[in-house]
N, C-alpha and C positions, 0 to 999 in steps of 0.2 A: 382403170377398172375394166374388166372386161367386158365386149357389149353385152347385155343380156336377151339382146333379139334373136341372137344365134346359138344361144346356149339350152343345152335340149337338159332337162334333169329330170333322173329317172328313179324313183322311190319301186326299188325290185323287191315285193315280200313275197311271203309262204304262196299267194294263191294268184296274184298281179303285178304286172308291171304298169303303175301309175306315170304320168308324164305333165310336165309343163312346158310350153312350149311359145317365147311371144303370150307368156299371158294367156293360152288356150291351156284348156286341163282334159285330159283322157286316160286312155290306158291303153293296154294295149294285152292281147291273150296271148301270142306267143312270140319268137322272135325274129320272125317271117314279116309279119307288122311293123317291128322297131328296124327291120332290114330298109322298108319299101317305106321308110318315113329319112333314113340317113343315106338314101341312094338321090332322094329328092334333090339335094345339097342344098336345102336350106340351113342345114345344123354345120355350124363350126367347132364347139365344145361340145363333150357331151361330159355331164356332170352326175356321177350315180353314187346311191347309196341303197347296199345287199345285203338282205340278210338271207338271201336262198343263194343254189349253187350256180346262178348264171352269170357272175361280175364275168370269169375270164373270157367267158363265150362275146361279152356287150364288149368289153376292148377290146377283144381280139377284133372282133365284127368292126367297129370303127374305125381302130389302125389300119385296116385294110383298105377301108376309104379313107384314109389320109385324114380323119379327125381327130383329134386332140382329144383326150379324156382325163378324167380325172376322178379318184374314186372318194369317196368323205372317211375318213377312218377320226376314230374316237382321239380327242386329248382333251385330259386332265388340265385345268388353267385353259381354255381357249374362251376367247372373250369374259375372262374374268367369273365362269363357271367351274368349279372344283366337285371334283365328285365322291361318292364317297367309295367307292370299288377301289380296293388296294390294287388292284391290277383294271386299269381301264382297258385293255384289251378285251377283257372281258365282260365289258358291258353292249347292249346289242347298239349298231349305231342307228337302229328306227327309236330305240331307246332316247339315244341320246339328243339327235338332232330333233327329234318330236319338245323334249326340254329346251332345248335352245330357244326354238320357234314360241314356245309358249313364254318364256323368260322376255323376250321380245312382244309380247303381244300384250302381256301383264307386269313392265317391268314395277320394281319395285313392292312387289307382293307377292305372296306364300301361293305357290299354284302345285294345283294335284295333274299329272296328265293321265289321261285313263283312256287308253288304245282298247275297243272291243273287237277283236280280229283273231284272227287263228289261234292265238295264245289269249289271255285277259291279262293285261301289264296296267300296271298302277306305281306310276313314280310321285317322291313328293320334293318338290324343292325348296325351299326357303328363299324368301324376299333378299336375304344376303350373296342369293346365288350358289348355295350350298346342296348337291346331291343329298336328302336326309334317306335314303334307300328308297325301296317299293316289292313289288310280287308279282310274280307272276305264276299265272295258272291255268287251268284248260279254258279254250275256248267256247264258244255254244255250240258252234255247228259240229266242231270236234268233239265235246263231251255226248253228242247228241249221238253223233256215227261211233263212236265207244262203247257205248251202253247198248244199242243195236246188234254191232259185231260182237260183243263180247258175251251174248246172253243168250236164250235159246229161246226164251218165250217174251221177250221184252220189245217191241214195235219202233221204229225209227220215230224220234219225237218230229213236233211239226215248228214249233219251238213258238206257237200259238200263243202266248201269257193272259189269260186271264188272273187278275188282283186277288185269287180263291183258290182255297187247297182242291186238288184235282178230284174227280168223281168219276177217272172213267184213266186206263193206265197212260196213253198218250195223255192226256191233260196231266196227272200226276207228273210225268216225264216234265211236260212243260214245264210245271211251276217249279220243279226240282233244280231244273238246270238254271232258269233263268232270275228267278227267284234267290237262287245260291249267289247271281255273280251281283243283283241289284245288295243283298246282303254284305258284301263281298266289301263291294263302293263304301257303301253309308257308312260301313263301320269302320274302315280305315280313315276316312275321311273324319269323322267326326271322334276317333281315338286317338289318331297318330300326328293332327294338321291343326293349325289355330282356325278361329273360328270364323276369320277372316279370308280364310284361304279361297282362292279361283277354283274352280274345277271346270277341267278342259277336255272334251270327250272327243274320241276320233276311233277308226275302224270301221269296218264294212258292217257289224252290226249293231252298231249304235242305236239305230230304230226301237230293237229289239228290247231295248231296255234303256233307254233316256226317259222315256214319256212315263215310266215309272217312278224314278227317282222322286226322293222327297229332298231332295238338295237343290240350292242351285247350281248350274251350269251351264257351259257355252259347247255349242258344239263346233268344230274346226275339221270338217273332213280330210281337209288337204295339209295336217299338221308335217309330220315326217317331210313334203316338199316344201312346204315355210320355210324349215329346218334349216335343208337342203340350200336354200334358196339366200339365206341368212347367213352359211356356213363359206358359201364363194363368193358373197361381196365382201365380207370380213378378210376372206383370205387373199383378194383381191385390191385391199384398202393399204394406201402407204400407209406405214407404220405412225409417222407423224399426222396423220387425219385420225385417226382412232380415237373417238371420245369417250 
């Protein structure tokens, strides 16, 4: 198995590049950072999963310093998760490996993962390990700068929530947006999932809208590097160790 002391994994989304490193968690704002962290040499792998356009820029950046990389790309059947996308290529792989990581955290039970991040993504799995689909939709702070830009007289919401229909147009704005995505949750959850099911929150604004929720749930910030993390010891595991 690979050591995991030296292997750097990097969950690269819409607005960060997150990092695990030796069990240390951060991020990092642009690629000048992940330059002056893989010049260090303490990284001998680097293991990433992108859904923005920087994958070729981070290998190319590491092959240059002589490190190994390796990127996560989606499969249908891996550790016994089938999905339900007739073309798994085109499922996102924060998507994916965010399920994984949850399937591992709750195995043997119906779990919902619900990413609050640049997009609002909502998968539901089933205890069998079965992709049952999900949604995805606008995010807050994206829906927020939408309605701003696209309006003449409409104020940049603060994304404020108060549990009350608004009295004033920013407060409207608030409860519209964030109001829609706590909406959004309870009712797939509680239409589409048993009623046993996990729900597993992760993304940068989860704040915004967990401590709303009339469901239970866990929150997991660091799902997507779970994932990640879950996806190279698997693939690192003789065949014959595999339980």
């Amino acid at each position: 198995m690979v050591k995991d002391v030296s292997t750097l994994y990097l969950d690269c989304g819409n607005s960060r590049i997150k990092y695990c490193l030796d069990e240390h968690l951060g991020s990092f704002s642009d690629l000048l950072a992940l330059e002056a962290l893989l010049i260090s040499g303490n990284v001998s792998v680097v293991v990433l999963a992108s859904v923005s356009n920087q994958t070729s820029a981070i290998v190319q950046l590491a092959e240059s310093l002589a490190i190994a990389t390796a990127v996560a790309q989606v499969t249908d059947g891996f550790a016994d998760f089938s999905l339900v996308y007739p073309d798994a290529s085109l499922l996102g792989v924060d998507r994916w490996l965010a399920m994984l990581a949850a399937l591992d955290l709750f195995p043997d039970q119906d779990v919902w993962v619900i990413d609050i991040g640049t997009a609002l993504k909502l998968d539901y799995v089933s205890k069998d390990r079965h992709h049952r689909g999900g949604s995805i939709s606008v995010g807050l702070q994206l829906a927020a700068s939408a309605l701003n830009s696209n309006t003449a007289r409409l104020p940049q919401a603060d994304l404020a929530f108060r549990p009350q229909l608004g009295q004033n147009t920013t407060a409207c704005l608030n409860f519209g947006i964030v109001y829609g995505a706590i909406a959004l949750i309870e009712q797939s959850v509680q239409r589409f999932g048993s009623k046993a099911s996990q729900v597993v929150l992760t993304g940068g604004d989860v704040e915004l809208v967990a401590p709303y929720l009339s469901i239970p749930y866990t929150v997991e910030p660091n799902l997507v590097l779970l994932g990640l993390k879950y996806y190279w010891q698997r693939m690192n595991v003789p065949t014959g160790d595999i339980g």
